[in-house]
C-alpha positions, 0 to 999 in steps of 0.5 A: 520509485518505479511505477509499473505502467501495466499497475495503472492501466488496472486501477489508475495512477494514483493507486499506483503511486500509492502501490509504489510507495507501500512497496518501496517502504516494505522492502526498506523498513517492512516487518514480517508479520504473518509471514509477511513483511507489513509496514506501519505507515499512514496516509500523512507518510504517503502524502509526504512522498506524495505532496501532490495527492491529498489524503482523500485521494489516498484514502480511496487509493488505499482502498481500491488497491485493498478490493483489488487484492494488491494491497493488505491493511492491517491494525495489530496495536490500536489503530495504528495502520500496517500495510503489505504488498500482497503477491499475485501467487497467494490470497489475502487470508495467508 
């Protein structure tokens, strides 16, 4: 997992543990939904990888990574979450 320096200096480093794994998880197993490769994974698959944050800390990663715009978190069956990695050059609408 790489973990981009200049990632932690803008929203800090749990955030960007949690960026580097929904990005890692996009490019292995990601499914263009929209255009957009999308992954289902949930805040135990990241604690998984990340043994050392507990679910709280993700849940306010996820969501400072979500008002930053890096970040896109979708429910397209249920409740099931889907999150993409969202590229600097478009918005969060396309």
């Amino acid at each position: 997992m790489e973990i981009d320096t200049g990632l932690c200096s803008k929203v800090g480093m749990s955030p960007a543990f949690i960026y580097s794994v929904i990005k890692e998880e996009c490019s292995k197993r990601g499914v263009l939904i929209k255009g957009h490769p999308f992954v289902c994974l949930s805040v135990s698959e990241i604690q998984n990888t990340l043994p050392f944050l507990c679910s709280k800390t993700i849940y306010k990663g996820i969501k400072i990574l979500e008002d930053a715009g890096l970040v896109e978190s979708e429910s397209f069956l249920g409740n099931t979450k889907w999150r993409r990695i969202i590229d600097g050059n478009q918005n969060k609408k396309n």
